[in-house]
N, C-alpha and C positions, 0 to 999 in steps of 0.2 A: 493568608499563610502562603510561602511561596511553595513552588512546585517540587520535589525530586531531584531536578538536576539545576536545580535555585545555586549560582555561583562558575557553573558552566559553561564555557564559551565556544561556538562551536561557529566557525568557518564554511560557506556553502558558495561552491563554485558548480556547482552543477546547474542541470538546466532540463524542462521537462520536466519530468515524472517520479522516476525511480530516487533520483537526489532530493529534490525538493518535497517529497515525502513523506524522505526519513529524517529531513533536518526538520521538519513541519514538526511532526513528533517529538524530537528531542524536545521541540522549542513549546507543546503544549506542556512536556513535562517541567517545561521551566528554565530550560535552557537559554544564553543569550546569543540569539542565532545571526549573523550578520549574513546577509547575503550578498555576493559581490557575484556584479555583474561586467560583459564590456558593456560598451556605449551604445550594440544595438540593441540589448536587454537579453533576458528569455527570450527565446523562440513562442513557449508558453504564452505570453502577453498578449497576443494575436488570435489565440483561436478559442472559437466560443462565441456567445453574445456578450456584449462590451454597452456599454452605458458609454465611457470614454476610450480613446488609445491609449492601449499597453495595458489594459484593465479587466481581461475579457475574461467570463467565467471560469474556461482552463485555470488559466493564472491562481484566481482566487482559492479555488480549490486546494491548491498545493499551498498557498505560499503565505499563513497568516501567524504571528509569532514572531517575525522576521525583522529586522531591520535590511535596509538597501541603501549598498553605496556601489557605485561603478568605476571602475579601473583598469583602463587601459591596459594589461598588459605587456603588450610590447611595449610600453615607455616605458626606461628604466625607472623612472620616480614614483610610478604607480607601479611596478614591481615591487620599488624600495619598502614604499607603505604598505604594501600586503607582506611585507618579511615581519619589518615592526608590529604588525596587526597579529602574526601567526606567534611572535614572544607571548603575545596576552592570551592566547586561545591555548586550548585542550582538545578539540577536533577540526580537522579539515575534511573536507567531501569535495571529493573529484568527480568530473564523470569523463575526463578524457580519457582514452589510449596511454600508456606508457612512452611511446615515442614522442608524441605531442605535449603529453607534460613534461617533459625533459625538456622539449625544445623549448617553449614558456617560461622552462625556470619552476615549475610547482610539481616536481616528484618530489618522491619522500626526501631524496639526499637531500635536496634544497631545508625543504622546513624543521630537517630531524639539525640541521648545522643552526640554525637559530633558537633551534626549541627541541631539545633530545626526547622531552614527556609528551609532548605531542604524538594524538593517535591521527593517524593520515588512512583515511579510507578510497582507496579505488573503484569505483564504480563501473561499470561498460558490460557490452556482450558476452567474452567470454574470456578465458582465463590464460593470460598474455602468455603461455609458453605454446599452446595448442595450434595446429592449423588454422582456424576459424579465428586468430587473435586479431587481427585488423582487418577483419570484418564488421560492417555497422550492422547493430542493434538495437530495433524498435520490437514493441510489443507483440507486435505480427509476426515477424518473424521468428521471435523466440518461442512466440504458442507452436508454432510450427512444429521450429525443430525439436521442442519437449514434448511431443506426443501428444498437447491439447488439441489441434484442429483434426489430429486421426480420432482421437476420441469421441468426438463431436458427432464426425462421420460415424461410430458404428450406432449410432442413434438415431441419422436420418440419413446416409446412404448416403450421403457427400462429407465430403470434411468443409471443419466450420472452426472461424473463431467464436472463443468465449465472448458474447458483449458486454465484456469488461477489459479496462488495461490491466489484468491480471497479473500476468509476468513485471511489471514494472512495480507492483503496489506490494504484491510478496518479497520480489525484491528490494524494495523499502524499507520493509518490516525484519527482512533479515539483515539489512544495514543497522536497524537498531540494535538488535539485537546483538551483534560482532562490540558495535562503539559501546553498550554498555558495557559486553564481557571485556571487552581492552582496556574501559577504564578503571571497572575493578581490579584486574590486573596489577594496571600501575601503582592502584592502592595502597597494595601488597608488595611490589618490586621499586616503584619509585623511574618504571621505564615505560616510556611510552611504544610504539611499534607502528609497521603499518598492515592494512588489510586491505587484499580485494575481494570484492563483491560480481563475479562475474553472474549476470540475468539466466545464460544458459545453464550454467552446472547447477545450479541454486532450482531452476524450475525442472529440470530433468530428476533432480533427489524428489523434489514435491510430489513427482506424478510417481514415480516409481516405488514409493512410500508403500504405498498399497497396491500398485499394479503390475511388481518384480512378481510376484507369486511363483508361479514353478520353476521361473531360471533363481529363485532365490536357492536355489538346490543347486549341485553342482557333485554327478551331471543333474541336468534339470530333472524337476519331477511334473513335469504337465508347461504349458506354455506361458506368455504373460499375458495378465488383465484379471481385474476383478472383476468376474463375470455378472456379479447384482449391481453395480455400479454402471456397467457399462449395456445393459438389455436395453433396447429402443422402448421398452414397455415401462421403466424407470422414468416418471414426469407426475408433473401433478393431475390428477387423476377431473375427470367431468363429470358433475354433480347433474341436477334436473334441471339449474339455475345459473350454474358457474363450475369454478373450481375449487378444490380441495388437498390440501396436503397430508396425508396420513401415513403410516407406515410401522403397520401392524408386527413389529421387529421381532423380538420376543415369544418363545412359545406363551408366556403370560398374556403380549400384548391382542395374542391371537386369538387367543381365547375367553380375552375383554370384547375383542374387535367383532365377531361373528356373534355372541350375543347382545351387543348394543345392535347390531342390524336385525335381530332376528333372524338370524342362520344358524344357531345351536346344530342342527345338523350336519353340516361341515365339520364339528368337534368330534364327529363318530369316521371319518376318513381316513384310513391307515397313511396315506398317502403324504396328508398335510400337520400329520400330530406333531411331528418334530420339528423342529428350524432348520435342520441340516437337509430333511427330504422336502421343505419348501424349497430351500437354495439350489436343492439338484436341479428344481425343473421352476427358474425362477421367471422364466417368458411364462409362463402357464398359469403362475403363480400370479404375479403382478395384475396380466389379464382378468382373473379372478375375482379380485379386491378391486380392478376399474368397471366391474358390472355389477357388483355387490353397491360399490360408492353411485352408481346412476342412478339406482332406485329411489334416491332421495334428494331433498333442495341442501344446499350449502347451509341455511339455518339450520335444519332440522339436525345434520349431522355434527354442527358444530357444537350444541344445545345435548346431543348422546355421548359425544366424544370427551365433554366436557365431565361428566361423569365415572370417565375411567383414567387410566393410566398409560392409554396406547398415546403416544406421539402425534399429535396433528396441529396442524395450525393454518388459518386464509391464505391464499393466493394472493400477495398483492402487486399491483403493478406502479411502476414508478411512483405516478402520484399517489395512489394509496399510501405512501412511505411519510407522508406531508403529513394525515392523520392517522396514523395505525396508533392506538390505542396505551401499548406500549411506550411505544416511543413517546407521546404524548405526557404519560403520567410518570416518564421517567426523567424529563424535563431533556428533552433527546436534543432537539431544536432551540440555537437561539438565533435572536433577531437583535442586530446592533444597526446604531447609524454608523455610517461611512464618513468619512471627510471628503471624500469627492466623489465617492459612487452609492450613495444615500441608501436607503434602506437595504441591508445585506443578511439575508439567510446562513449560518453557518450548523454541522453538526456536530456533537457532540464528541470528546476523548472519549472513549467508549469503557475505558478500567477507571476505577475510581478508586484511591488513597483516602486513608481513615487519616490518615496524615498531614498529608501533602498534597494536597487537591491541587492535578493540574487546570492550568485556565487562561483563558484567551484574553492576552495582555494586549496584543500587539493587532490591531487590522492589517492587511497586506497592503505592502506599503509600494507607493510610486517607484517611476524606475532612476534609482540616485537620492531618493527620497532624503535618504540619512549620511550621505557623503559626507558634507561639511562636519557633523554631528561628530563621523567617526574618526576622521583625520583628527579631528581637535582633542579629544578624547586620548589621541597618540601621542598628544608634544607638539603635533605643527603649528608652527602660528599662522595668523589670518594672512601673511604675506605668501607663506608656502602653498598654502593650501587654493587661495589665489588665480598664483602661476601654474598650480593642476589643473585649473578649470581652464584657465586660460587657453590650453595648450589640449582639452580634454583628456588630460592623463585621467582627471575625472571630472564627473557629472556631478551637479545636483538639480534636482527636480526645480520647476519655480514653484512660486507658493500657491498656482493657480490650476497645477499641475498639466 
């Protein structure tokens, strides 16, 4: 049964992270994602462990769904075929600057003159009319300047990044989200548009979601930051044995929590009766529930907890993630052969359609992999197509990759 976006064609000129994604995505929903690159690939290709070149587990990660063909660019004839290519599509992803795609030839005016319903998305840093508009942005920097590495810091006394590409993978996920709304849209209008997706603006809203608080008043009514979010005492808590994730949220959950431990006395404290007079004093609080949680091994409590309704769940660390339990009996993890990097671990589209199950058609493909493929596809004949190699207006993989 095919996917959701089964009929959809979607153009991916990006590179890295943040673009290849969100085109990742379209393409488990079922999209047909072609990915064009130049002649030196992704950047992506290279970093990581690599079985082969241009194959390295970065890469893999982002880029599976995909078809790959390469194109020069700067030759007009691999220009020419990326115009003819953009008539048959309904998304392009950019992740250059506006100057630069101008200068290329691939702003919107270019693709909206060949194709008026084309949705054209722009990707980058930050949002081309601002000071900071041709400024580069990587992940780092954009944790920065959204307030995650201050964040970090009021937890351990230094600022810190997330270790995650965070800002690039939300930013992703709000690329889908824009190309769906656009192409509903067009649904309904019969017009296509474009969008930018600038990393800053997009993770500045994220963190500020919850932690505008008293400047969300005007004048302000107290300062910003969610203060239960942001206590250094907020982690997962040490067990006799290990760790534990709980979080007694709820005057209910409190009151499950204290007599699963046997602490029914805690329930007679004026101090802790309410959620709001936890929250007051939630350093004191948190402390509380991490001396309460030592007095017992990670079984025992998972084994009490299991019993009620408070919130908890294992600690696990990366490899823990290979067998948690869960994931396991949700069928989380598959395992395919590769045509040139042999046994490959992939996870799971994580939403599941009663309908339209998305699903992993395509392995991530060599660099030029599908060149020939897609020109041919477009009208060229074996003569044209050829004289592109020839000249590497494009690539194609060999068969030995």
């Amino acid at each position: 049964m095919p996917g959701p976006l089964d009929g959809v064609r979607v153009l991916d000129l990006t590179i890295s992270v943040m673009g290849p994604y969100a085109a990742q995505q379209l393409g488990d929903m079922g999209a047909d994602v072609i990915k064009v690159e130049s002649p030196d690939g992704d950047s992506s290709r290279g970093i990581g462990t690599q079985r082969n070149p241009g194959m390295a587990s970065f890469f893999l990660g982002f880029n599976r769904n995909k078809r790959a063909i390469v194109l020069d660019l700067k030759q007009k004839a691999a220009l020419d075929a990326l115009m003819r290519l953009a008539k048959t599509a309904d998304v392009v992803l950019i992740n250059m600057r506006p100057q630069t795609a101008a200068r290329l030839g691939v702003g919107y005016e270019a693709f909206k003159v060949v194709n008026p319903r084309i949705i054209h998305v722009s990707a980058y840093g930050y949002r081309a009319e601002g000071p900071y508009a041709n400024n580069a942005a990587y992940d780092d920097i954009i944790q920065a300047g959204a307030g995650f590495a201050y964040l970090q810091g009021t937890q351990t006394g230094q600022p810190h990044y997330v270790p995650s590409i965070v800002a690039d993978k939300v930013s992703g996920l709000t690329i889908v989200s824009a190309v769906l709304a656009a192409l509903f849209s067009r649904e309904r209008t019969g017009v296509g548009q474009s969008l930018e997706v600038p990393m800053f603006e997009t993770m500045a809203a994220f963190v500020t979601s919850e932690h505008l608080e008293g400047e969300t008043f005007i004048p302000p009514q107290g300062t910003m930051g969610y203060k239960r979010i942001m206590t250094a005492e907020r982690r997962p808590y040490a067990t006799k044995d290990g760790h534990i994730s709980v979080l007694p949220y709820s005057d209910r959950n409190w009151s499950e929590f204290c007599r699963a431990a046997g602490r029914s006395d805690l329930l007679e404290r004026e101090d802790l009766r309410a959620q709001s007079e936890r929250f007051k004093q939630i350093d004191a609080f948190y402390q509380l529930v991490a001396e309460i949680v030592a007095s017992k091994t990670t079984a025992e409590w998972l084994e009490l907890l299991a019993k009620t309704n408070v919130p908890y769940g294992p600690m696990n660390s990366l490899q823990d993630l290979l067998n948690d339990p869960q994931l396991e009996a949700t069928n989380f993890w598959t395992i395919r052969e590769h045509p040139t990097e042999a046994t490959l671990r992939y996870p799971d589209f994580p939403v599941r359609f009663s309908e339209t199950k998305p699903s992993l058609r395509r392995l991530q493909p060599r660099l030029g992999e599908h060149s020939r493929e897609v020109l041919a596809e477009l009208g060229l004949s074996d003569s044209e197509i050829d004289a592109m190699l020839e000249t590497n207006a494009a690539v194609q993989a060999s068969a030995a990759g």
